[in-house]
C-alpha positions in Angstrom: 38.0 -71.0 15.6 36.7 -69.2 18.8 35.7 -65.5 18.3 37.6 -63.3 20.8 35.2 -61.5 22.8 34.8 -57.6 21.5 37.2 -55.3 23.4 34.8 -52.3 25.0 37.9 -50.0 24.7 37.6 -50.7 21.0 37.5 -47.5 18.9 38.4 -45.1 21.7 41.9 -45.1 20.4 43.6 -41.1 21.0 44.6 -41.4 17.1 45.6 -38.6 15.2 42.6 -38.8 13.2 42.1 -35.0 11.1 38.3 -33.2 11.1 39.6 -30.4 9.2 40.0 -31.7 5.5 36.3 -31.5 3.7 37.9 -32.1 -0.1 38.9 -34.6 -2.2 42.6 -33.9 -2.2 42.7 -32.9 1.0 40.8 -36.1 2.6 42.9 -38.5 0.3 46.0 -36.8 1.9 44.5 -37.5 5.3 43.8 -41.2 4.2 47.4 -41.7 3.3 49.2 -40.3 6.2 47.1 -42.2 8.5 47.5 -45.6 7.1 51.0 -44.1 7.2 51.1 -43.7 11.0 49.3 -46.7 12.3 49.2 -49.1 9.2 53.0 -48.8 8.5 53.5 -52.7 7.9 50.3 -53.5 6.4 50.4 -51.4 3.5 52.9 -49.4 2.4 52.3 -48.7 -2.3 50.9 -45.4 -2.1 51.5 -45.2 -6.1 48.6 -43.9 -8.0 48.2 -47.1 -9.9 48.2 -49.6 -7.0 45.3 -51.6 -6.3 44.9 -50.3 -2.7 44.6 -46.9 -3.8 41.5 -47.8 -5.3 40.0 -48.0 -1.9 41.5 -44.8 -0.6 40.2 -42.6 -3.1 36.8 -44.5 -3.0 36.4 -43.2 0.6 37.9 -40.1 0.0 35.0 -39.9 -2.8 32.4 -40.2 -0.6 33.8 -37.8 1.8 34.0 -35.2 -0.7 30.4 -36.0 -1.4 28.7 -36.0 2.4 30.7 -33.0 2.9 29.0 -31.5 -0.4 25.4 -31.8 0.8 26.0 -31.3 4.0 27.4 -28.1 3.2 24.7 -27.6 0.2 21.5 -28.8 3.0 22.7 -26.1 5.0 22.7 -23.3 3.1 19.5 -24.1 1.3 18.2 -24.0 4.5 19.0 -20.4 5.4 17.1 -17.5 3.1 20.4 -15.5 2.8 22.4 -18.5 0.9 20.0 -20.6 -0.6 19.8 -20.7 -5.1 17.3 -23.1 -5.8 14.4 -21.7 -6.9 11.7 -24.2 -5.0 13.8 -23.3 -1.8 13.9 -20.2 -1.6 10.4 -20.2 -2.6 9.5 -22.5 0.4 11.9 -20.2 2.7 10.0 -17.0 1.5 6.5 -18.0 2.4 8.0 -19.4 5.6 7.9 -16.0 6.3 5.1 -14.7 5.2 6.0 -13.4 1.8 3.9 -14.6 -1.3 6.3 -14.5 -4.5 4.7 -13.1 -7.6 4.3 -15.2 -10.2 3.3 -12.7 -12.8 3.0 -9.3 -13.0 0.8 -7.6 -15.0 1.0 -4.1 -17.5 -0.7 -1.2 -15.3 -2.2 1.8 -17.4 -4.5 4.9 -17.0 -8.1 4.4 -19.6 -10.1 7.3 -20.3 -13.4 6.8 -20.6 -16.0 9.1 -22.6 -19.2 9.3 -22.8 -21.7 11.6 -24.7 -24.4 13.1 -22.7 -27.7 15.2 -23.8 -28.1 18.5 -22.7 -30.7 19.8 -20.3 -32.0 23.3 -19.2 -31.1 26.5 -21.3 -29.7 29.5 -21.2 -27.2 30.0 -18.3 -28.7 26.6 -17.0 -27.6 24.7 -19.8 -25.9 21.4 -18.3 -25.6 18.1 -18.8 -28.6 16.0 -17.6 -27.2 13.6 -14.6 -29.5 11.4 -15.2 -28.0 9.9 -17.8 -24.3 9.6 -16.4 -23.8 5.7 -16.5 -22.3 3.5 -14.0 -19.8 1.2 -15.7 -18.9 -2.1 -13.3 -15.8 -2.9 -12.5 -14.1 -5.8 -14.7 -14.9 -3.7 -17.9 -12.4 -5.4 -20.8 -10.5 -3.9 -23.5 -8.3 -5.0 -25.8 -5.3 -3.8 -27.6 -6.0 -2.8 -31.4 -2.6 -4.4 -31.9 -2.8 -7.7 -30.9 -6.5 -9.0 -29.8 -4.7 -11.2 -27.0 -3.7 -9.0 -24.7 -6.4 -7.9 -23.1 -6.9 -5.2 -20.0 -9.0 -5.2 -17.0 -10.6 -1.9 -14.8 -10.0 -2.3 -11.6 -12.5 -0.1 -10.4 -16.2 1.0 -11.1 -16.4 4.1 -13.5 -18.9 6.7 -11.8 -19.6 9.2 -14.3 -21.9 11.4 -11.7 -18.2 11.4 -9.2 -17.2 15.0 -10.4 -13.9 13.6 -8.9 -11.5 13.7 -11.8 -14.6 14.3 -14.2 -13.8 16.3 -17.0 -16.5 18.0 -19.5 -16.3 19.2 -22.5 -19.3 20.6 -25.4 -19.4 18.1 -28.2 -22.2 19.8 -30.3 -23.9 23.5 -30.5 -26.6 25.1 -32.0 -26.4 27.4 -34.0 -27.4 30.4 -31.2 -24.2 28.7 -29.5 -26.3 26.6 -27.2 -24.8 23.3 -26.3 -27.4 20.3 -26.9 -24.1 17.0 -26.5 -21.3 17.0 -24.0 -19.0 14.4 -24.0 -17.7 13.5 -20.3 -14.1 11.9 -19.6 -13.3 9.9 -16.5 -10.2 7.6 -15.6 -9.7 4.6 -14.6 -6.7 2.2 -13.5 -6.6 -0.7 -15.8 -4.0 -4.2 -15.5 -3.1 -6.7 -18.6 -5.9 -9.4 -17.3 -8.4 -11.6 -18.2 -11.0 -13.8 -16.2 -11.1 -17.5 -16.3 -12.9 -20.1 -14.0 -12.6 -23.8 -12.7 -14.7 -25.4 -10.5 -12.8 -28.3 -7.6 -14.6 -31.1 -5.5 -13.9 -32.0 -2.0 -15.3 -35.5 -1.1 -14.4 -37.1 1.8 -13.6 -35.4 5.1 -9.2 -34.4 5.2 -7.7 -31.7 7.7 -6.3 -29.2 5.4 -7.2 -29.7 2.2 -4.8 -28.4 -0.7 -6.2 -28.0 -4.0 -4.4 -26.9 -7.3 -5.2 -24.8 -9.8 -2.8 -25.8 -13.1 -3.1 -22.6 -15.0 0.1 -20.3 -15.1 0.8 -16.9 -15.0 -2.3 -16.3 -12.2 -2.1 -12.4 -10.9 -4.6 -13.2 -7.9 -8.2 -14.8 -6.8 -11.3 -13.0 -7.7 -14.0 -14.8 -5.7 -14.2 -18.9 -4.6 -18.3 -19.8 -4.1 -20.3 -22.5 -3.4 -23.2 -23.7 -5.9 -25.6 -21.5 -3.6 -23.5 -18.5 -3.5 -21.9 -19.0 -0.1 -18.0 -17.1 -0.2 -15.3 -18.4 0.5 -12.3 -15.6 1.6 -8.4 -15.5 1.1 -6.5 -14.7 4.1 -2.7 -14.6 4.0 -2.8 -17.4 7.1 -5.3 -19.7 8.1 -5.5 -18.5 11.7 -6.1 -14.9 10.6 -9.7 -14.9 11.0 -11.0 -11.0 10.1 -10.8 -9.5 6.6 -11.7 -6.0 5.2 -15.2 -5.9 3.6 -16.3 -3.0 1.9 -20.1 -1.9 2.4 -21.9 0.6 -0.1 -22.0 4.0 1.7 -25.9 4.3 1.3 -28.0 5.9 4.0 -29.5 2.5 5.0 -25.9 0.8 5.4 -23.9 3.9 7.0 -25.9 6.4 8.4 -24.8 10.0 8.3 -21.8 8.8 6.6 -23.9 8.2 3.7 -23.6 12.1 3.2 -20.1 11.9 1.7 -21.0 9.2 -0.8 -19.9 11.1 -3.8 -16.2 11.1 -2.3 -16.3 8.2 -0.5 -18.6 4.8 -2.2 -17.4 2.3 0.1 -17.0 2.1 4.3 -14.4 -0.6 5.4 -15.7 -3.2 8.1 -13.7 -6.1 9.6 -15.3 -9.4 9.2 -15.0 -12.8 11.0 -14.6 -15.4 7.7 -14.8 -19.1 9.3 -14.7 -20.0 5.5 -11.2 -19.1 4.1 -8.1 -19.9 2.4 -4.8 -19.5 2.4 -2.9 -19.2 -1.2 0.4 -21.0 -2.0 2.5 -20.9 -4.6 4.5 -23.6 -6.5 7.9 -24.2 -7.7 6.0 -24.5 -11.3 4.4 -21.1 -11.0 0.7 -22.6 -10.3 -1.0 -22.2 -6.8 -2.6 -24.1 -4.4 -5.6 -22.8 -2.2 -5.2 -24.8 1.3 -8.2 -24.7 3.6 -8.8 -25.3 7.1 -9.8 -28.7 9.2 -13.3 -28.0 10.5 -16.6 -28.5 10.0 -19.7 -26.2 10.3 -20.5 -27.7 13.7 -17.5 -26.9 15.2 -16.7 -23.4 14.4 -13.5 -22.6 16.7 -11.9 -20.4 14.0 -10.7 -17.5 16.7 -7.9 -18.8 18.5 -8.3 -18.8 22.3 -5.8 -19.0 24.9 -6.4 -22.0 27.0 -5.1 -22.0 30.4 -5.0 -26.4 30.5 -2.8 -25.9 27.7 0.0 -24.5 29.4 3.3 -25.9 29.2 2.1 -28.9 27.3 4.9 -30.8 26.2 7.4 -29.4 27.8 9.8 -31.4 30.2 9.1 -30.0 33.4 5.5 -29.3 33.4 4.3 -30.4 36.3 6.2 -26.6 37.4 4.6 -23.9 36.2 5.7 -20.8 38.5 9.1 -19.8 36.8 8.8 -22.5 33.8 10.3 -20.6 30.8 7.2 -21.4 28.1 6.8 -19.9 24.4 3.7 -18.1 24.2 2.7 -19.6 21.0 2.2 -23.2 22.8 -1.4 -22.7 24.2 -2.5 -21.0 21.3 -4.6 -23.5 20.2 -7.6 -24.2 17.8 -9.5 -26.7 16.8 -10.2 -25.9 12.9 -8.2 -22.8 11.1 -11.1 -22.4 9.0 -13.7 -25.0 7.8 -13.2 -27.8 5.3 -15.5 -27.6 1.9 -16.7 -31.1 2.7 -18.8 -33.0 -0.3 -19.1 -29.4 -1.9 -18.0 -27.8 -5.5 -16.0 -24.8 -5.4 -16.2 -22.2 -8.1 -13.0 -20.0 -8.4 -12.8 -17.0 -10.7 -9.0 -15.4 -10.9 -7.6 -13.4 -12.5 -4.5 -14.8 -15.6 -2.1 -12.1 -17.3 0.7 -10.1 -17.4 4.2 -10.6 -18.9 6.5 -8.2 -21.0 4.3 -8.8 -23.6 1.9 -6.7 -22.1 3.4 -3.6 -22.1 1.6 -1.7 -25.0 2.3 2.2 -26.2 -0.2 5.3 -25.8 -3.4 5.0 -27.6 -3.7 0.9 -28.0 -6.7 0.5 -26.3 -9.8 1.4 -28.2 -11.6 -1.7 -28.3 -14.2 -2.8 -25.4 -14.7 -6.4 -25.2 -16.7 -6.8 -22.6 -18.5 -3.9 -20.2 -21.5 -4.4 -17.8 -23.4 -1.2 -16.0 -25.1 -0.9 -13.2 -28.8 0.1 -13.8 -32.0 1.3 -12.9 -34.2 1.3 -16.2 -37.2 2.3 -14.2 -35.8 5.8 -13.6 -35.2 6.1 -17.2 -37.8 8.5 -19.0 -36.4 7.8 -22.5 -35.1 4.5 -23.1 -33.9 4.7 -26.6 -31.7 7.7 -25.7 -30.6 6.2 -22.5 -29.6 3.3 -24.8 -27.4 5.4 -27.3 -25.6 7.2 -24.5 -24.5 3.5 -23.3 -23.2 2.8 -26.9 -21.4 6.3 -27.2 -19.4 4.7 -24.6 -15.3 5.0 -26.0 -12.0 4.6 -24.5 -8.1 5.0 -25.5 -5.0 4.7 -22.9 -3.5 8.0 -22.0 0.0 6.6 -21.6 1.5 4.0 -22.3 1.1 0.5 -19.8 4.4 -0.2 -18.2 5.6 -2.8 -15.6 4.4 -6.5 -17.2 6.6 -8.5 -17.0 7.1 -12.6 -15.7 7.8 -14.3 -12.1 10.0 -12.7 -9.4 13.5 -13.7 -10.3 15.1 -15.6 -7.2 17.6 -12.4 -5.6 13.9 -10.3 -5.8 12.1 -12.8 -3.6 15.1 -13.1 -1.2 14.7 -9.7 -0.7 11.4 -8.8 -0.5 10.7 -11.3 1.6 13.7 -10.6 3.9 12.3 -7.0 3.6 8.5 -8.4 4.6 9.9 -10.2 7.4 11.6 -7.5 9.0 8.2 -4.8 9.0 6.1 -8.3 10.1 3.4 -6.4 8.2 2.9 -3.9 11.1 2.9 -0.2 11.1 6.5 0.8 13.9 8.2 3.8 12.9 6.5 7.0 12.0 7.7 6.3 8.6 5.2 2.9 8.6 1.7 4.9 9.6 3.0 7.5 6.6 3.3 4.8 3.9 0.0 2.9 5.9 -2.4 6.0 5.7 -1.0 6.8 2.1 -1.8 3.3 0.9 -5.3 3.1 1.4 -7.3 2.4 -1.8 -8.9 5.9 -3.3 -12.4 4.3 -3.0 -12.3 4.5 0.6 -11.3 8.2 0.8 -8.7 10.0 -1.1 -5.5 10.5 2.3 -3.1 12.1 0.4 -1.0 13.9 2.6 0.5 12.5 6.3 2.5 13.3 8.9 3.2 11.8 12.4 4.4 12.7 15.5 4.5 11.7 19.0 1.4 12.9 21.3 2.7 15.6 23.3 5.9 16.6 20.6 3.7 19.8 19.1 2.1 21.7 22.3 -1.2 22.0 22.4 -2.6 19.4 19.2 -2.5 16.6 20.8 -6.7 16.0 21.6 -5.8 15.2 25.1 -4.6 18.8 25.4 -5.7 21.4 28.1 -7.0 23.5 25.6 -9.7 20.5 24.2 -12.0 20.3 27.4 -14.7 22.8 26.3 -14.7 24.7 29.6 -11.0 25.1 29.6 -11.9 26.8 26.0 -14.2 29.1 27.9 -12.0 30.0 30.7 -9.0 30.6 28.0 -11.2 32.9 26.4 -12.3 34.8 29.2 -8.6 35.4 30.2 -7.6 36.7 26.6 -10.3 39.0 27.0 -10.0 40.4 30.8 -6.4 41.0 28.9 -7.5 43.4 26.0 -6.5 46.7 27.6 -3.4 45.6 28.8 0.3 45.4 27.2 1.4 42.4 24.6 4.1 41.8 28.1 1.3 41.6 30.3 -0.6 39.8 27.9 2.4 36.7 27.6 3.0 37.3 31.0 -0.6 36.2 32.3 -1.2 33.5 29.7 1.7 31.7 30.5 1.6 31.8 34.0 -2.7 30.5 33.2 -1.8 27.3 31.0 1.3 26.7 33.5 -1.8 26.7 36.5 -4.0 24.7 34.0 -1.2 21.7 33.2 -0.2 22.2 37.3 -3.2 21.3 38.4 -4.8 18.3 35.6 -1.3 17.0 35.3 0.2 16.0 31.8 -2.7 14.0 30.1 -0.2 13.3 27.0 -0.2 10.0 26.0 2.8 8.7 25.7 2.1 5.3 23.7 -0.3 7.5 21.7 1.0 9.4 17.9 -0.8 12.3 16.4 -1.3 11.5 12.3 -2.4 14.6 10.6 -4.1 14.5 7.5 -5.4 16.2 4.2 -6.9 15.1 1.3 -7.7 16.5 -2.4 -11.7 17.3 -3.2 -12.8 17.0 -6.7 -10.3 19.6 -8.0 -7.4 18.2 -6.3 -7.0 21.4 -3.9 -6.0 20.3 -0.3 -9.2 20.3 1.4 -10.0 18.5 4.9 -11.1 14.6 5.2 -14.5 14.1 6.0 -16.1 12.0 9.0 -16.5 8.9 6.3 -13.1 9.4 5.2 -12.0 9.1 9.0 -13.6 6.3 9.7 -12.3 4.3 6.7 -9.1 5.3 7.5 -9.5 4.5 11.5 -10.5 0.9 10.6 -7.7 0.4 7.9 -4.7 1.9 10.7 -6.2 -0.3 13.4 -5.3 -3.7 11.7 -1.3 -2.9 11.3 -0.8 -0.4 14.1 0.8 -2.2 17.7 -1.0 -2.8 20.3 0.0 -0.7 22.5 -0.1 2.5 20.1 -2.8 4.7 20.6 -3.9 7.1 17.1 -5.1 9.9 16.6 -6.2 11.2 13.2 -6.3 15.1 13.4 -7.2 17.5 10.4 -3.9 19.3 8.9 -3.2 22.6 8.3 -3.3 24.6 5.2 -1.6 27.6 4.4 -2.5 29.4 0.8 0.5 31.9 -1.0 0.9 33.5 -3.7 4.0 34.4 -5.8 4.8 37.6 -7.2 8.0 37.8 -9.0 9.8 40.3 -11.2 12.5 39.1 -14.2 14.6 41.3 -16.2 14.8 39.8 -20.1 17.4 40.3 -22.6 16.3 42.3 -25.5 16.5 40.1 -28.2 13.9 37.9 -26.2 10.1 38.5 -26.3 9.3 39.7 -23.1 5.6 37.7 -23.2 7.3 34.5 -24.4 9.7 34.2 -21.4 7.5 35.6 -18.7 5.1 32.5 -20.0 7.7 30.1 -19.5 8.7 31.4 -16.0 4.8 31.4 -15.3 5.0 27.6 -15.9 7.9 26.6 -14.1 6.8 28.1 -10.9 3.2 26.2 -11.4 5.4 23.1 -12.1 7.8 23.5 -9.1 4.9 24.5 -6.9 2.0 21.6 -8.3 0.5 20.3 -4.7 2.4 16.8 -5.4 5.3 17.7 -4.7 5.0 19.3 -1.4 4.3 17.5 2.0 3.8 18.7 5.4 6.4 21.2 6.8 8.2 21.7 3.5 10.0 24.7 3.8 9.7 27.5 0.5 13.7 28.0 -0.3 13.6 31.8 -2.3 16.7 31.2 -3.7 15.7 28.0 -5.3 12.8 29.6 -6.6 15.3 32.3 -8.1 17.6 29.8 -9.7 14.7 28.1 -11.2 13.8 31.6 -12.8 17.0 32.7 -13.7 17.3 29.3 -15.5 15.0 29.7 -18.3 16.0 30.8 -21.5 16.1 34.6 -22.0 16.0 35.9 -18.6 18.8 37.8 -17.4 17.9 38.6 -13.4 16.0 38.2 -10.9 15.2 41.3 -8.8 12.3 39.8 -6.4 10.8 37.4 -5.5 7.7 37.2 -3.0 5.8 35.2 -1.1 2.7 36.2 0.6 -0.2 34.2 2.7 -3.3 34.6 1.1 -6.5 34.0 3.3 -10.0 33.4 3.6 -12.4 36.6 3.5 -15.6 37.6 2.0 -14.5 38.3 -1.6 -12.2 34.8 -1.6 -14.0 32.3 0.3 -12.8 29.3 -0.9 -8.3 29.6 0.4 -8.3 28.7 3.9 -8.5 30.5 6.9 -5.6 29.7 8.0 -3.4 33.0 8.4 0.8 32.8 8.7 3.2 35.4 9.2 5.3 35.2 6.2 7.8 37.9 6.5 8.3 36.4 10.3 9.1 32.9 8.9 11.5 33.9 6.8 15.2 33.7 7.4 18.0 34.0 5.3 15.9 33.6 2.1 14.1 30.2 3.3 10.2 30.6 4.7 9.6 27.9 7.3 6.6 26.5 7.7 4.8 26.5 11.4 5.3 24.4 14.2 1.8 22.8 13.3 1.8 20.5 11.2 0.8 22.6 7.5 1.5 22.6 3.8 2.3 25.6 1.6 -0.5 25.4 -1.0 -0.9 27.5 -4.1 -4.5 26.6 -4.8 -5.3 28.7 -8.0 -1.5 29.1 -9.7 -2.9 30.4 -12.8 -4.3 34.1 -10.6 -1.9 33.1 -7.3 1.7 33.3 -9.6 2.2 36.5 -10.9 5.2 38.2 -12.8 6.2 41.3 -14.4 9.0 41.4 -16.9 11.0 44.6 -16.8 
């Protein structure tokens, strides 16, 4: 029988054919009023136990199914909608968020040391040169359970008087102390150390290697059998990292003067060896590395002009071809490949609810290491006891262990992460920048921002910076003395009007002022050093835009004290309340919880007083500025007009950027009960 040829019309039928039913029920319905329609003679038992049903619900099977994924592909494509855990795990390091796949206990350790007396008399004091230097990674674990063990984070310096306490152990019997046991603090996280080693043969572009332990908090060090390090970057074309140099005179200069505050400087390093971390569905990691060699070190990624428009359709046309930036950004390696060498990793393992521990667990040290210099030590054997008087306990209790992110945390951290790009925007950004810079590098404690130009006069492009424009302001204040405070306003105004008139505005207007403070080793607001500065200026330079412009400027303080009156019921004792009033106020006014620009609300401070037990008014409350003079020489010179700033019961602080600070509230807070 001869075939007839195939109609080319075939298929293009204008048949009612439905797109709208995805279901089961509904495509089966579709099925049935089609063959309905245009099969009316061919088949016509619709019954749910014919034969040819079979076949209709077969298909409508299968589109229920393709539907299904369809539906299911797309939304595990999308961050927003996806549930599977490896998805949105994949999704969230698409952009640029690294899920947490443990997270350990975090606690405060005190650790105490005895140290022998030297000098007599009034001179009696410690001898500093036996204060130890304990290395960071010191390990001690829980009197509870021997498995969970907790790491330092950081190096305890007993001769840092920052957050050193002292105290007289032992006397003699004229009262002289001879043993004084020193306490210092130190961050410590549920950890412990383990190491593998991995091999890389043969020569493969981007080499991923796995390391099978769970529960990993992070990557101590990778090396080669010579000692060559390898660096983690969060990307493999991010070529510079933060290094952290010793802030000796040999490394640093005249920074080396602020040593004691400030151990480390930050640098920015170019690391052709690196790795980029990713983690698995399974909770274990993979380290990826690059797809160079040595001999072809391209790791910074440089526009190439030849590059341009590569690919695209029309690029012959380059004059108003639209072209995505990212398309001549090329390189050749993203790093170097560890060819035929052995890797040793150290990282860190831990974490988990388990970890969280109560107060006073930690008493045993496992494992501690100090930094040394036996040749300076005169006495050996007593050098050697003070390194085994060394004791520790935990303060409070370690809080926050627990496992892996659950899947609604990484959706929105990393949707969070995504949206900042890990860059510093809004003022709020360079706040919570500045404020997270490790302590090591300089203790920034409080910020503020503001556009260059917003507070006249403190911006350092201002008229008033250029040294002769100093001189000439003074000489105007003083050709002034003799005449009126109107004459005076009068003359100045009309001088700085000249000045701006004739240099023009020199405000920046891309550029933002960030004032700072810090605490000294009392924690009273003191200003940052040059060391400080320039830890912070390298730290703010890798987030801030490009086009932003910053300028770190000292902060001002502004000393008070508090003299208040109470009236007390006469069934109370009048000494027992005033003391509880006396340490409210030094509670409400502790330096932590006051920023820059915070106003003082009186009537707050009232409430608060009126609130404790026993009192039954308030008749005053004052505030005044205290200042810098011969017989107080450590409040700051800073002077404010108090009485000027106040309206309606609330002092506002200056235009300038400052901070209300009651540095002594034990002799600054005063009261009378009446």
């Amino acid at each position: 029988m001869a075939l007839k040829p195939l109609d080319k019309n075939w298929g293009n039928d204008k048949k009612g054919i439905s797109y709208v039913g995805k279901d089961f029920a509904t495509l089966k319905q579709n099925l049935i009023e089609f063959t309905k329609t245009y099969f009316p003679n061919t088949y016509s038992d619709f019954n749910e136990s014919s034969p040819g049903m079979v076949f209709v619900e077969q298909a409508a099977a299968i589109g229920d199914m393709l539907s299904f994924y369809q539906d299911t592909q797309l939304k595990e494509s999308m961050l927003s909608y996806a549930t599977e855990r490896k998805n949105v795990i994949a999704l969230a390091q698409s952009m640029g968020y690294k899920p947490k796949v443990t997270t350990p206990a975090v606690t405060t350790l005190n650790v105490y040391q005895i140290v022998p007396f030297s000098g007599s008399g009034n001179n009696n004091a410690p001898d500093e040169t036996y204060y130890l230097k304990i290395k960071e990674g010191m390990e001690v674990e829980s009197s509870i359970d021997s498995s969970i063990i907790f790491r330092s984070i950081d190096m305890v310096d007993f001769s840092n008087p920052t957050d050193r306490e002292i105290d007289v152990l032992e006397r003699q019997a004229d009262g002289q102390p001879t043993k004084y046991l020193i306490t210092k603090k130190v961050k410590v996280i549920s950890a412990t150390e383990k190491t593998t080693s991995i091999q890389f043969d043969s020569d493969v572009d981007y080499p991923s290697k796995t390391i099978s332990d769970e529960n990993i908090i992070s990557i101590i060090s990778v090396e080669e059998e010579d000692g060559t390090k390898w660096y983690e970057v969060p990307y493999l074309a991010q070529e510079t990292i933060f290094v952290e140099q010793p802030n000796t005179e040999s490394n640093t200069g005249e920074l080396s003067n602020d040593s004691i505050s400030v151990p480390y400087i930050l640098e920015l390093q170019k690391v052709p060896r690196r790795f980029s971390i990713k983690v698995n569905n399974d909770n274990t990691i993979d380290l990826q590395f690059g797809s160079g060699d040595t001999n072809m070190d391209d790791s910074q990624i440089l526009p190439n002009p030849k590059n341009v428009g590569l690919g695209l359709a029309n690029s012959v046309q380059r004059l108003n071809q639209g072209i995505d930036p990212s398309n001549f950004l090329k390189t050749n390696t993203f790093g170097i490949v560890p060819q035929n060498k052995t890797l040793t990793i150290k990282y860190l393992v831990g974490g988990g609810i388990q970890s969280n521990i109560n107060t006073g667990d930690l008493t045993k040290i496992r494992n501690i290491q100090f930094v040394e210099d036996l040749l300076a030590v005169e006495d050996l054997p007593l050098y050697n006891a003070t390194k085994a008087s060394v004791e520790v306990e935990n303060i409070e209790a370690a809080i926050g262990g627990r496992g892996a992110e659950s899947i609604e945390e990484i959706r929105q951290n990393a949707l969070g992460m995504f949206g900042s790009q890990n860059r510093a925007v809004t003022r709020q950004d360079y706040i919570v920048r500045a404020l997270s810079m490790p302590e090591k590098y300089g203790s920034v404690t409080k910020v503020y921002v503001s556009p260059d130009g917003e507070i006249d006069n403190n911006s350092p492009s201002s008229i008033l910076a250029s040294p002769q424009n100093i001189t000439e302001f003074v000489n105007v204040v003083q050709s002034l003395q003799t005449a009126t405070t109107q004459q005076i306003q009068t003359e100045l105004v009309k001088y700085l009007t000249q000045k701006k008139t004739s240099i023009g505005e020199v405000n920046n207007p891309f550029a933002i002022n960030m004032y700072v403070l810090g605490y000294n080793q009392n924690k009273k607001l003191s200003l940052l050093n040059k060391a400080v500065k320039e830890n912070l200026k390298t730290y703010i330079g890798e987030y801030r835009m490009l086009t932003d412009a910053v300028n770190i400027i000292d902060g001002f303080i502004v000393n008070i004290g508090v003299d208040f009156e109470i009236n007390v019921y006469s069934n109370y004792n009048k000494r027992e309340v005033l003391a509880e009033c006396l340490t409210q106020l030094q509670e409400h006014f502790h330096i932590d919880n006051w920023t820059f620009n915070k106003p003082i609300n009186i009537s707050e401070i009232e409430l608060l007083l009126a609130n404790v037990e026993g009192v039954m008014s308030v008749p005053s409350v004052k505030i005044s500025n205290i200042c810098r003079s011969d017989n107080n020489e450590d409040y700051s010179p800073n002077r404010y007009n108090i009485e000027q700033a106040t309206k309606g019961k609330i002092i506002y602080p200056s235009l300038d950027p400052s901070i209300f600070e009651v540095k002594y509230p034990n002799k600054d807070i005063k009261g009378r009960a009446i």
